[in-house]
DSSP file (Angstrom, degrees, kcal/mol; ACC not computed):
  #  RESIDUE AA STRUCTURE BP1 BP2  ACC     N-H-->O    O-->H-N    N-H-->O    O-->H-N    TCO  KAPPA ALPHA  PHI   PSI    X-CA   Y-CA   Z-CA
    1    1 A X              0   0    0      0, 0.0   124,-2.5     0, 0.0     2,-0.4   0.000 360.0 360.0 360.0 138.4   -5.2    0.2    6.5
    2    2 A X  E     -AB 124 142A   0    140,-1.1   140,-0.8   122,-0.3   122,-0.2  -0.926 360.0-112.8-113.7 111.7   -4.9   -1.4    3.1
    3    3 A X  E     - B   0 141A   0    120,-2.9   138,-0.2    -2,-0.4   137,-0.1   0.111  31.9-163.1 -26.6 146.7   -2.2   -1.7    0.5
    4    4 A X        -     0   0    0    136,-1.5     2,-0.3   137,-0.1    -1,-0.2  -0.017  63.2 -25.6-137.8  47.2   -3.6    0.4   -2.2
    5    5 A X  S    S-     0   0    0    135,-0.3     2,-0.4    -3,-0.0     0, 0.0  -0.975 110.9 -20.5 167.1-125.4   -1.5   -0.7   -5.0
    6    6 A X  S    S-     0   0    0     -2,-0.3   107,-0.1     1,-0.1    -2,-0.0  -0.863  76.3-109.4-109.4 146.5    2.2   -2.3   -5.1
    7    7 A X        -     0   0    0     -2,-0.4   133,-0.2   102,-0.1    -1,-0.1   0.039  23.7-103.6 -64.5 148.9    4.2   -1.6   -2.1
    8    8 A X        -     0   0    0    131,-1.0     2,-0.7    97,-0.1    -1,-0.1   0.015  19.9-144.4 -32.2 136.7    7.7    0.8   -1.4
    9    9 A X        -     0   0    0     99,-0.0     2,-0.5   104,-0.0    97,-0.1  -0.916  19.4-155.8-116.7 109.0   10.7   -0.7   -1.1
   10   10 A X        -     0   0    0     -2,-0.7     2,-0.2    95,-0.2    99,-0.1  -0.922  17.7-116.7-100.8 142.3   12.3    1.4    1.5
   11   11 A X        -     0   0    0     -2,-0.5     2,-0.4     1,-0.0    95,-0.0  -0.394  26.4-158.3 -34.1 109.0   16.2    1.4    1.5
   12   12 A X        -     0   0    0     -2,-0.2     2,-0.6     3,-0.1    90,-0.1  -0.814  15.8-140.0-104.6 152.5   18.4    0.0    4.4
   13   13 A X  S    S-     0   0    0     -2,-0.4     3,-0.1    88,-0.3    -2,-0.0  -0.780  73.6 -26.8-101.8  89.0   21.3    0.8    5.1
   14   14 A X  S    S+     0   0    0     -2,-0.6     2,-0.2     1,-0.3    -1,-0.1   0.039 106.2 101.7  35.3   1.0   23.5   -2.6    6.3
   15   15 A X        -     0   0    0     56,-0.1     2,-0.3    57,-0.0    -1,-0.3  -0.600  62.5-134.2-103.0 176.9   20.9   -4.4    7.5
   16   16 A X  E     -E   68   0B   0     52,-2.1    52,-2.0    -2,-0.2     2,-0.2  -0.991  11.2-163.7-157.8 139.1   19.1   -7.2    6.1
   17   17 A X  E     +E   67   0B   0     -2,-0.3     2,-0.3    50,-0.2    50,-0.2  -0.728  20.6 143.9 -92.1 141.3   15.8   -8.5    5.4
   18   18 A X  E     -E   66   0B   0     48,-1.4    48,-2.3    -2,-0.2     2,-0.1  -0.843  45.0 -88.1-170.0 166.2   14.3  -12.1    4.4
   19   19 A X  E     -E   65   0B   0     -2,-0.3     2,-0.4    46,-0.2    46,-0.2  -0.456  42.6-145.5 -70.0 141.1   11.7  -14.7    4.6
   20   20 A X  E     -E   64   0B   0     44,-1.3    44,-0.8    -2,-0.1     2,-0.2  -0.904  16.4-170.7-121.5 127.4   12.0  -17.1    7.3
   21   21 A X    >   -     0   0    0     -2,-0.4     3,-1.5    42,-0.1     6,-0.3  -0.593  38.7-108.4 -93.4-162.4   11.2  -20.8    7.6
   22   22 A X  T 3  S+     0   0    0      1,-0.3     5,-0.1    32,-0.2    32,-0.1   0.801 120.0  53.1 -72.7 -31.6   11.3  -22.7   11.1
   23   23 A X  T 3  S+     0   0    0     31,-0.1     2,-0.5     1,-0.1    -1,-0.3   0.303  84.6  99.8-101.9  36.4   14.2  -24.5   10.2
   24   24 A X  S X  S-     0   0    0     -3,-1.5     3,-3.1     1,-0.1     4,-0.3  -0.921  79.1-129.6-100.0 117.0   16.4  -21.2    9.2
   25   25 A X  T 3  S+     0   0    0     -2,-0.5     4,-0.4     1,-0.3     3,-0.3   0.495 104.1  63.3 -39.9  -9.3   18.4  -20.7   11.9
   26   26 A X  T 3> S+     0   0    0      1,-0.1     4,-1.4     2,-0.1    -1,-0.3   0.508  87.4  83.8 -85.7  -5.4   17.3  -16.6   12.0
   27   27 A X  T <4 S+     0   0    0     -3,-3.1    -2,-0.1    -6,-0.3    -1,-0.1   0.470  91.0  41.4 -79.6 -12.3   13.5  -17.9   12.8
   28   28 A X  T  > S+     0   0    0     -4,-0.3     4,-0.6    -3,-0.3    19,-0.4   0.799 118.0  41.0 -87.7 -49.4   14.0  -18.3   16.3
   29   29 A X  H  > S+     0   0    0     -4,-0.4     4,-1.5     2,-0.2    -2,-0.2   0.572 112.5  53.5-103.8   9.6   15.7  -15.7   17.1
   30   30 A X  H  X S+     0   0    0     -4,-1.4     4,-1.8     2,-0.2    -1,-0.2   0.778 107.2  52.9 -82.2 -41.6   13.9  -13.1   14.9
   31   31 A X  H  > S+     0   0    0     -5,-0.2     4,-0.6     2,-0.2    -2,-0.2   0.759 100.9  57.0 -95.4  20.9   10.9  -14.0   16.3
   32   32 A X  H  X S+     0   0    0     -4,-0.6     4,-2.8     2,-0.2     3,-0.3   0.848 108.0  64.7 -60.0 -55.4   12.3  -13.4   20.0
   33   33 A X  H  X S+     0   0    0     -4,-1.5     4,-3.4     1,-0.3    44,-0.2   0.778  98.7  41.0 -33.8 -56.1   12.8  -10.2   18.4
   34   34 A X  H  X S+     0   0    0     -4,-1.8     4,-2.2     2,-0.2    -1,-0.3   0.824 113.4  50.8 -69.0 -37.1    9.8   -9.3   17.8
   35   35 A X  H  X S+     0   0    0     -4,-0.6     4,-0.9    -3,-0.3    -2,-0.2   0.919 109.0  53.4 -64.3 -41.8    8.6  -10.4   21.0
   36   36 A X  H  <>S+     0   0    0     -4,-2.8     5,-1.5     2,-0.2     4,-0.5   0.883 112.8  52.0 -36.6 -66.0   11.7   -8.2   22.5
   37   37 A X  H  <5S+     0   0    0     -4,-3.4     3,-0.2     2,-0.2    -2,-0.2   0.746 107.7  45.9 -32.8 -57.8    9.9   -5.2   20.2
   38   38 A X  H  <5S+     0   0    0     -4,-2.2    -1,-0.2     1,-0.2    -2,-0.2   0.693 111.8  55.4 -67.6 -34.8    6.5   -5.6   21.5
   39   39 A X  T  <5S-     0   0    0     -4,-0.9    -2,-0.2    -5,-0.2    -1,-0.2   0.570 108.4-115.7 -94.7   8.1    7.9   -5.7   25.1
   40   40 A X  T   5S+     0   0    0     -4,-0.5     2,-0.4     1,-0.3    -3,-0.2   0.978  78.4 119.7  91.9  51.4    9.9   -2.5   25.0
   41   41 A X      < -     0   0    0     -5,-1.5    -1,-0.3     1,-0.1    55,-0.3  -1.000  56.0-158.7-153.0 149.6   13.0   -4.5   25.4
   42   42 A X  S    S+     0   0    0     -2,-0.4     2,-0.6    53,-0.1    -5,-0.1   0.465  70.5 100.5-118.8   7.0   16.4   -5.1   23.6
   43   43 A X  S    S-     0   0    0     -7,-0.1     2,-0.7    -3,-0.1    -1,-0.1  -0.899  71.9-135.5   9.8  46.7   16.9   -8.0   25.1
   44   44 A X        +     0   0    0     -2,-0.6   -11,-0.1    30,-0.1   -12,-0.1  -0.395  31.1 161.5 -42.3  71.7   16.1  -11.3   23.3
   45   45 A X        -     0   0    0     -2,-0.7     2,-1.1   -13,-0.2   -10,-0.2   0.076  48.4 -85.9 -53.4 175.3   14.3  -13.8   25.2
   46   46 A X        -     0   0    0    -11,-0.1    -1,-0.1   -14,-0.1   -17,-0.1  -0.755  45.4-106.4-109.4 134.8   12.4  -16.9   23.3
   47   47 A X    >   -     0   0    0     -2,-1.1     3,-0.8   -19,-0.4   -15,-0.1  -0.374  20.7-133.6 -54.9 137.9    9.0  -16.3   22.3
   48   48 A X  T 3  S+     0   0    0      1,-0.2     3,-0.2     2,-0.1    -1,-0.1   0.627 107.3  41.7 -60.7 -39.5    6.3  -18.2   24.5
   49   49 A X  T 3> S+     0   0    0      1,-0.2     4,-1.1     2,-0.1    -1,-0.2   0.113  70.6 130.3-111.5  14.2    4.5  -19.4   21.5
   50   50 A X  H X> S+     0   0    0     -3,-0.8     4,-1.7     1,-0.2     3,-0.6   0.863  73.4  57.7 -32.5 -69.3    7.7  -20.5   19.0
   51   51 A X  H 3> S+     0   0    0      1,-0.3     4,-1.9     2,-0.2     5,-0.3   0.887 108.2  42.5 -35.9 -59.5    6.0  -24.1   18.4
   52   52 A X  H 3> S+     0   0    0      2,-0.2     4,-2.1    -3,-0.2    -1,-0.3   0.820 108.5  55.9 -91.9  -6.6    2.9  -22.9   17.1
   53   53 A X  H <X S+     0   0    0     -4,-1.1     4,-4.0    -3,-0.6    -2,-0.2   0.825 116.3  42.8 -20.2 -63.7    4.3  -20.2   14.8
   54   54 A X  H  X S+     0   0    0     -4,-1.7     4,-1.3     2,-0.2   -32,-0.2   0.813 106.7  53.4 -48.4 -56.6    6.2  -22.7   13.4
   55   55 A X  H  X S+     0   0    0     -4,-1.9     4,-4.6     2,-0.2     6,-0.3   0.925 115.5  47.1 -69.8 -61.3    3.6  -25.4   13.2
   56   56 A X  H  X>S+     0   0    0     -4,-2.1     5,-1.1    -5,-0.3     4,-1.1   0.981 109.9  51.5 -55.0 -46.5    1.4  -22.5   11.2
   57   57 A X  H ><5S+     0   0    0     -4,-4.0     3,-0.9     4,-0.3    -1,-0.2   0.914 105.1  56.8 -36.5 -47.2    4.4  -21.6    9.0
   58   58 A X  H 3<5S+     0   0    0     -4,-1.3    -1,-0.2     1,-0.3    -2,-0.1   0.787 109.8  47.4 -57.6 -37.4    4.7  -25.5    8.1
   59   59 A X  H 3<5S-     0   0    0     -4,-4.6    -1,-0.3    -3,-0.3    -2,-0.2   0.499 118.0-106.8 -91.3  -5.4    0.9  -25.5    6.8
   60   60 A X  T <<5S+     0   0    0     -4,-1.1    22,-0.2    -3,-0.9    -3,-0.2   0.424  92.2 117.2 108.1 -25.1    1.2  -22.6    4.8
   61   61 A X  S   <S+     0   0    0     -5,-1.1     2,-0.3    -6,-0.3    -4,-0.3   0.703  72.6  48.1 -58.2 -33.7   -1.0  -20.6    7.5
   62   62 A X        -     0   0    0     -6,-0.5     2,-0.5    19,-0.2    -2,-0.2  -0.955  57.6-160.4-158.1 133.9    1.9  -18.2    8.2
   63   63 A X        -     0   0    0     17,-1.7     2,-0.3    -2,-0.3   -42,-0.1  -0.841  20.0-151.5-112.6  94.8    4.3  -16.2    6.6
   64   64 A X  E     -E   20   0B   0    -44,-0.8   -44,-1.3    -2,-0.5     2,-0.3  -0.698   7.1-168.1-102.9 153.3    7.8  -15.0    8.8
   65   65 A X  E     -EF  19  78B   0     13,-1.9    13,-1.5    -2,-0.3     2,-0.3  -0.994   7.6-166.8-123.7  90.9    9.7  -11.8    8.2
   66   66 A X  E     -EF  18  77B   0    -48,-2.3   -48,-1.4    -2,-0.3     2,-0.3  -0.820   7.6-163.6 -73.2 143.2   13.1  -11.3    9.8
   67   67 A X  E     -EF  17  76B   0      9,-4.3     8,-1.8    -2,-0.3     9,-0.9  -0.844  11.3-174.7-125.3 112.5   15.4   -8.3   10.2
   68   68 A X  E     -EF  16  74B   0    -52,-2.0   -52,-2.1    -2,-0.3     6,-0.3  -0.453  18.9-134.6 -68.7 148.3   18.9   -8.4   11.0
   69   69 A X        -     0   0    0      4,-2.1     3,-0.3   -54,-0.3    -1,-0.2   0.017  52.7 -70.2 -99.6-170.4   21.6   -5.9   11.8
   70   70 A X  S    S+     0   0    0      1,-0.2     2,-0.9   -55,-0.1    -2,-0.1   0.884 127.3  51.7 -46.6-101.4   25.3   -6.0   10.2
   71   71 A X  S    S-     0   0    0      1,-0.2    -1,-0.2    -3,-0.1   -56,-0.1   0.227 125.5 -93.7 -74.7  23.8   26.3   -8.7   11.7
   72   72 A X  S    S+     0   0    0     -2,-0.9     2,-0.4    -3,-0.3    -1,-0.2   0.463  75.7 148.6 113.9   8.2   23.8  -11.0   11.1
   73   73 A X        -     0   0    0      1,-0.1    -4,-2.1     2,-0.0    -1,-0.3  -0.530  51.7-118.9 -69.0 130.8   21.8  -10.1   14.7
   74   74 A X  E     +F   68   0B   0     -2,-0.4    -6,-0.3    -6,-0.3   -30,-0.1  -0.527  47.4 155.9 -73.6 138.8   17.7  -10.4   14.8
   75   75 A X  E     +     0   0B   0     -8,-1.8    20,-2.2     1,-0.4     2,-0.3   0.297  61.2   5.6-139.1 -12.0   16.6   -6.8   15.6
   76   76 A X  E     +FG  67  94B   0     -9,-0.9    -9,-4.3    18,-0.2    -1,-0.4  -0.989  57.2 174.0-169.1 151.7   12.9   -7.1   14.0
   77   77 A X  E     -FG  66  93B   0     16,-1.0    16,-1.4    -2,-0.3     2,-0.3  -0.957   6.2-168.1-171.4-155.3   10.2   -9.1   12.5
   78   78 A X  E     -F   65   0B   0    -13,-1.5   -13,-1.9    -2,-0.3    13,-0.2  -0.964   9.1-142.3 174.6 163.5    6.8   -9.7   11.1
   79   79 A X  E     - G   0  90B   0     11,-1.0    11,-1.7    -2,-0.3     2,-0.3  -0.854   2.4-164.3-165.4 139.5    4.0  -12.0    9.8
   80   80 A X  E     - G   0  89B   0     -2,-0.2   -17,-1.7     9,-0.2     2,-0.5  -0.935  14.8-151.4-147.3 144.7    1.2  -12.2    7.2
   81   81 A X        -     0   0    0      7,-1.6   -19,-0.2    -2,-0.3   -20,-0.1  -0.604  19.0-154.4-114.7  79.3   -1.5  -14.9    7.6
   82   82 A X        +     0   0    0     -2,-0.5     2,-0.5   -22,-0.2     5,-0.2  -0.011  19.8 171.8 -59.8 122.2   -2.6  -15.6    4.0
   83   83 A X  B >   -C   86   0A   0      3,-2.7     3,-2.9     0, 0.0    -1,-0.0  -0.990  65.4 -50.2-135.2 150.4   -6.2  -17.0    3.5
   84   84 A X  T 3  S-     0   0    0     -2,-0.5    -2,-0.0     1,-0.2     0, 0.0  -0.218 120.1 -21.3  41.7-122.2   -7.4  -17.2    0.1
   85   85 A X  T 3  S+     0   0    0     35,-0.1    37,-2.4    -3,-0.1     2,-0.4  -0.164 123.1  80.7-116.7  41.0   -6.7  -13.8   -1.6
   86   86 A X  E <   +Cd  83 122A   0     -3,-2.9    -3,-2.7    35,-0.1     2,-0.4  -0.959  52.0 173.7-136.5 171.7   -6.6  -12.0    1.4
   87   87 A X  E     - d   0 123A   0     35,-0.6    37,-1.8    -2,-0.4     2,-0.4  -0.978  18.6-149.8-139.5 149.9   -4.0  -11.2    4.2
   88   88 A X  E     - d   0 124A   0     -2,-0.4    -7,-1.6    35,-0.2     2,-0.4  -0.985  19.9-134.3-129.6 138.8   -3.4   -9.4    7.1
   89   89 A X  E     +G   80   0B   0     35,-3.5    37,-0.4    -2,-0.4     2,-0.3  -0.703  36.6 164.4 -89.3 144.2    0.0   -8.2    8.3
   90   90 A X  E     +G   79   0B   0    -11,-1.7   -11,-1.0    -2,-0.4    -2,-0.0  -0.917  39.6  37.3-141.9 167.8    0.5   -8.8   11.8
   91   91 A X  E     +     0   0B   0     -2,-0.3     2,-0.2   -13,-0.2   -53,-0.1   0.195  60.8 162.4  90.9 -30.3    3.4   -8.9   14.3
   92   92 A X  E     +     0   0B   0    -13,-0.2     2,-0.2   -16,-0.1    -1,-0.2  -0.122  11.4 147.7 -62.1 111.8    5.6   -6.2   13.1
   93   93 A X  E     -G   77   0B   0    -16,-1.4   -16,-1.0    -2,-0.2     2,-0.2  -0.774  34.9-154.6-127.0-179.7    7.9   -5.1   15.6
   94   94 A X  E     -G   76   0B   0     -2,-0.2   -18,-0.2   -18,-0.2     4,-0.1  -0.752  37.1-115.6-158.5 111.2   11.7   -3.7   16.0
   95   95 A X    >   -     0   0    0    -20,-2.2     3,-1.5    -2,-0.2   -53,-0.1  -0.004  44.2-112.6 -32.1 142.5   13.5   -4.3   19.2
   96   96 A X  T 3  S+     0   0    0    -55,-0.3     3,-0.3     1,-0.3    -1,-0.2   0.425 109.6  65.5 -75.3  11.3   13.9   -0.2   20.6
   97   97 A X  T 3  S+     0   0    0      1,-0.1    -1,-0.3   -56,-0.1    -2,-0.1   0.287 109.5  41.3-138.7  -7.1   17.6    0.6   20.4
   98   98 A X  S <  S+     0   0    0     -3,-1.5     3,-0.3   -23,-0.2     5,-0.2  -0.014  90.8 129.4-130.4  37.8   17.3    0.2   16.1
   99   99 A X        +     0   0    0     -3,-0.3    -4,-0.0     1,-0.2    -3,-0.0   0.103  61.7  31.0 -42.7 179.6   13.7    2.2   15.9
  100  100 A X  S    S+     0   0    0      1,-0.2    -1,-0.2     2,-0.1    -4,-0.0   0.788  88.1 105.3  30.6  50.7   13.3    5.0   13.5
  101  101 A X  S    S-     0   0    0     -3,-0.3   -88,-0.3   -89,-0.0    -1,-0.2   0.160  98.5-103.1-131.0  23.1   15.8    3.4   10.9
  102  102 A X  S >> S+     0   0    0    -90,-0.1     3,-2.0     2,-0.1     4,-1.3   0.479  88.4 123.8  62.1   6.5   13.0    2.2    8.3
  103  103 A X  H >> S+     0   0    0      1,-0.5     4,-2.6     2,-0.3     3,-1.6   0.990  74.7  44.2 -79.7 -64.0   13.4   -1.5    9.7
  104  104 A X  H 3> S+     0   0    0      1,-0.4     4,-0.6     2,-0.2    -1,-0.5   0.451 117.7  43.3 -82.1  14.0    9.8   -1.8   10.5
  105  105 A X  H <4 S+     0   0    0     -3,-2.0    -1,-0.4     2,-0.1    -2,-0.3   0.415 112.6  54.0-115.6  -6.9    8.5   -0.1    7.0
  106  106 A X  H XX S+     0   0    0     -3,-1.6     3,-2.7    -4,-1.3     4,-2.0   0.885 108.2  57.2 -95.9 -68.3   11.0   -2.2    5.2
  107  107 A X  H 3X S+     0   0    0     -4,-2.6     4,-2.4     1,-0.3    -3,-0.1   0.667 104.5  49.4 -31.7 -56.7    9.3   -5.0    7.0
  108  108 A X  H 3< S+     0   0    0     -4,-0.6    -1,-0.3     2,-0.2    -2,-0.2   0.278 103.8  49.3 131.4 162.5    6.6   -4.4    5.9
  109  109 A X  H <> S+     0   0    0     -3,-2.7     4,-1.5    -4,-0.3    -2,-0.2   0.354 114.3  57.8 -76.1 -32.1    7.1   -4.0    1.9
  110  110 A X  H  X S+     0   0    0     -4,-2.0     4,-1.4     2,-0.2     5,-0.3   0.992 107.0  37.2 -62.7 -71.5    8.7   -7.1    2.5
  111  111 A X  H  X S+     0   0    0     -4,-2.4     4,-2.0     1,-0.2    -3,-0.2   0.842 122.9  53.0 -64.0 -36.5    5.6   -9.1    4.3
  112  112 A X  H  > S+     0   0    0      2,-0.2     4,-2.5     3,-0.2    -1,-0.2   0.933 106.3  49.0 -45.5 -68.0    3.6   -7.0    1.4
  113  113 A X  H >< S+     0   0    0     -4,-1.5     3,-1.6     2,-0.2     4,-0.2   0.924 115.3  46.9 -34.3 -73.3    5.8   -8.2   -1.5
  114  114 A X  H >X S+     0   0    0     -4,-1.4     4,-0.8     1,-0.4     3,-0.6   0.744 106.2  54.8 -66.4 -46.1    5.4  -11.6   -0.4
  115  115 A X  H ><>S+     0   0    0     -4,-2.0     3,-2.7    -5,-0.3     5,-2.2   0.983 108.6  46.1 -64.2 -51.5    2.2  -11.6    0.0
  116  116 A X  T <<5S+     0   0    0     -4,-2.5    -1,-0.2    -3,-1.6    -2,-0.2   0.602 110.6  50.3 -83.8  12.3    1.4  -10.5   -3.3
  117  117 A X  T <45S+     0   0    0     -3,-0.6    -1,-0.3    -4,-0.2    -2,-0.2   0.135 102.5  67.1-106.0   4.9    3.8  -13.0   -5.3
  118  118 A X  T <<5S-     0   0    0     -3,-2.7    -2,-0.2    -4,-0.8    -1,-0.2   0.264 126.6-108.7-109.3   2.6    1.9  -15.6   -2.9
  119  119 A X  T   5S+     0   0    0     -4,-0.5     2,-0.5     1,-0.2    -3,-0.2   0.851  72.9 137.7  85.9  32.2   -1.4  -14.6   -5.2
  120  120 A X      < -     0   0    0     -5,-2.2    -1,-0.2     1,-0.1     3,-0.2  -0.955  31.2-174.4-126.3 137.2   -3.4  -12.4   -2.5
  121  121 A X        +     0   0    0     -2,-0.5   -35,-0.1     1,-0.2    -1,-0.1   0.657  65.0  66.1 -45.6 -56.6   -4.9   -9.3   -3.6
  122  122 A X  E     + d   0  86A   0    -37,-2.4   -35,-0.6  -118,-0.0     2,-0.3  -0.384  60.4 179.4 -84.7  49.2   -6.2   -7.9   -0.5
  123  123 A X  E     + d   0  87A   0     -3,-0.2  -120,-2.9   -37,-0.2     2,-0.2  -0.241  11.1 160.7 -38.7  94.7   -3.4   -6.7    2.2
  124  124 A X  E     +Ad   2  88A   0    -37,-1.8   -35,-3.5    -2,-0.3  -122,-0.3  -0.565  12.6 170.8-111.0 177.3   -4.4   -5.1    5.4
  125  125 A X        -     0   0    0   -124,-2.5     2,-0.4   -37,-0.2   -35,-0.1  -0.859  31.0-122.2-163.5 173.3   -2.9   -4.4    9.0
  126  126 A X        -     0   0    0    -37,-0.4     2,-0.5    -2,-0.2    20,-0.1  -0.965  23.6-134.2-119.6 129.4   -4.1   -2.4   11.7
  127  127 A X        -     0   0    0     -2,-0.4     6,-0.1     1,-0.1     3,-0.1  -0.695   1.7-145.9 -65.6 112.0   -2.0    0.4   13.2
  128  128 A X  S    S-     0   0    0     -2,-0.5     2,-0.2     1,-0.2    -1,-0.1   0.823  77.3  -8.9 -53.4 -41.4   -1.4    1.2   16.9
  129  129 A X  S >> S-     0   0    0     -3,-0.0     4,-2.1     1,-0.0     3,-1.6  -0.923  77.0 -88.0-165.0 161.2   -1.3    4.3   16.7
  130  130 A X  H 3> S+     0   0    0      1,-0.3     4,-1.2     2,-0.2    -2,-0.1   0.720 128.6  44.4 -34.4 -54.7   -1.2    8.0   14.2
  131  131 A X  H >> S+     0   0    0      2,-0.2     3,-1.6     1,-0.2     4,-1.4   0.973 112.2  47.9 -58.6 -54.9    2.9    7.6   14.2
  132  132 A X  H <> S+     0   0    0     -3,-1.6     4,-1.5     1,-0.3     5,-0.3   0.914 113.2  55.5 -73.8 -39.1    2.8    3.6   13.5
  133  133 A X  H 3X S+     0   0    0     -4,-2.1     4,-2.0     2,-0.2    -1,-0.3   0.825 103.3  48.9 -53.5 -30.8    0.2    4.8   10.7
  134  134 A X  H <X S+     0   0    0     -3,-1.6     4,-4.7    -4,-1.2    -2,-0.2   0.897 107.4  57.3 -76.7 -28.2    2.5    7.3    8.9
  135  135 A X  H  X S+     0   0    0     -4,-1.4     4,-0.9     1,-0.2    -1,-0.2   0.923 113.6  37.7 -73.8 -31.9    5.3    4.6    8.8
  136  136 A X  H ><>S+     0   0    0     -4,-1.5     5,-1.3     1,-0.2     3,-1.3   0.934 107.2  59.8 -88.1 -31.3    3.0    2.0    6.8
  137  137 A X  H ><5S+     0   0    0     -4,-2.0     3,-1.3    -5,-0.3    -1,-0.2   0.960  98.0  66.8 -64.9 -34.1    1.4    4.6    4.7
  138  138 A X  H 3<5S+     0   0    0     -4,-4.7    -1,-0.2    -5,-0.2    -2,-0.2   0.968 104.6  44.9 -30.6 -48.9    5.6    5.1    3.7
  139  139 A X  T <<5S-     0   0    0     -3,-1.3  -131,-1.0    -4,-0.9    -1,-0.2   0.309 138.2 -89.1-108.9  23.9    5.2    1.7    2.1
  140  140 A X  T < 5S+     0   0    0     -3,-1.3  -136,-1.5     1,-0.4     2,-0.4   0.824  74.0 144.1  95.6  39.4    1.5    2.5    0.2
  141  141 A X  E   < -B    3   0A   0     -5,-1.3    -1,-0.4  -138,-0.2     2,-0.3  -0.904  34.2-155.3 -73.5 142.0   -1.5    1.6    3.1
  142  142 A X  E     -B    2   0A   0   -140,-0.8  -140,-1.1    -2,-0.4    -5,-0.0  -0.954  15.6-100.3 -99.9 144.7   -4.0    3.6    2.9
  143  143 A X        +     0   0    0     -2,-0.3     3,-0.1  -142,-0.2   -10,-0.0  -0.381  47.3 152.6 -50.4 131.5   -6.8    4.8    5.8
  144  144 A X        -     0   0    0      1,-0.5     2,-0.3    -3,-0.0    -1,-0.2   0.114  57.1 -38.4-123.5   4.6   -9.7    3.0    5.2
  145  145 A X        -     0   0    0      2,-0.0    -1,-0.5     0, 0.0     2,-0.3  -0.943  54.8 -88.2 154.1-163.0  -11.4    2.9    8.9
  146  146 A X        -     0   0    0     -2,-0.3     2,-0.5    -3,-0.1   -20,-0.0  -0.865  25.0-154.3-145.6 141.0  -11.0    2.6   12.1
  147  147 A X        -     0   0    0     -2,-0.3     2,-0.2     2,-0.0    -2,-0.0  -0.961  17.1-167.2-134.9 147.9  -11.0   -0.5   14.7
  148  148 A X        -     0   0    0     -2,-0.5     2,-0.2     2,-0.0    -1,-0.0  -0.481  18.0-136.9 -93.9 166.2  -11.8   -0.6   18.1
  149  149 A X        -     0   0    0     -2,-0.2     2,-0.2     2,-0.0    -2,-0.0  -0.712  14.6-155.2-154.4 118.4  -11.7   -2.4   21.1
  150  150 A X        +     0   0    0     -2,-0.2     2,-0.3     0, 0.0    -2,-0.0  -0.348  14.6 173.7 -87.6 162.3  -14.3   -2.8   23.5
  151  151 A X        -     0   0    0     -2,-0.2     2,-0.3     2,-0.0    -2,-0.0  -0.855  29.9-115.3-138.6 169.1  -13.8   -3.5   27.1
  152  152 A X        -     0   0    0     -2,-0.3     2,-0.4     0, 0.0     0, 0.0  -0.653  24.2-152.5 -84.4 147.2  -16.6   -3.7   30.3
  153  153 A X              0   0    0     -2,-0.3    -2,-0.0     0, 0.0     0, 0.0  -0.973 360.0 360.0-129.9 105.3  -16.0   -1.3   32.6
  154  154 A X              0   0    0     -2,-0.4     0, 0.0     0, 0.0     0, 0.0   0.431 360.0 360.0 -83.7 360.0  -17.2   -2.2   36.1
């Protein structure tokens, strides 16, 4: 999917968005969040790969997205890895117990924004699936093909 002009801003309702470096104290545990997201869990553990997230953020390689609840809790997050004028969003998750609330399409239009006030043009992600597609076409991707993955089969 590719932005196909300038992104949504979808509306939250108490919760809060923003750009993360390593040294903001939500950058740890937002991306835990995300890790939490991916693993079907609401539960925060610390991401296996924190150090080099960090390290890429430091060079410019990487872009972090937190989302937080009322009271100031990591629930979600998200990535774009700018080269040149292109990007891909990657990462986006939302711990399950605050799903369906816009949090991950707010996410993003957020990683989106950023990306295009950081001077890149092109903005893609890949979708998981027909539902995880409807939520980013909310914040202006559009279908443009289809990606695979091939496996061996023995």
């Amino acid at each position: 999917m590719v932005l196909g002009g300038e992104p949504v801003e979808p509306h939250l309702d108490g919760m809060s968005l923003r750009l993360l470096r390593p040294d903001d104290d939500g950058f740890a545990p937002a991306r835990a969040a995300v890790d939490a997201g991916f693993g079907e869990r609401d539960t925060l553990t610390s991401e296996p790969v924190l150090e080099a997230i960090a390290a890429q953020v430091q060079l410019g390689r990487m872009r972090v997205a937190g989302a937080f609840d009322p009271d100031g809790r990591a629930i979600g997050g998200g990535s774009h890895a700018p080269r040149g004028d292109v990007t891909e969003l990657t990462g986006i998750a939302v711990i399950p117990a605050w799903r369906r609330r816009g949090i991950g399409a707010a996410l993003a239009g957020l990683l989106a924004r950023d990306a295009r006030e950081f001077g890149v043009a092109t903005v893609f992600l890949s979708a998981a699936s027909e539902s995880v597609a409807r939520v980013y076409e909310r914040v202006g991707f559009v279908r443009v093909g289809t990606a695979c993955i091939a496996e061996y089969d023995e």
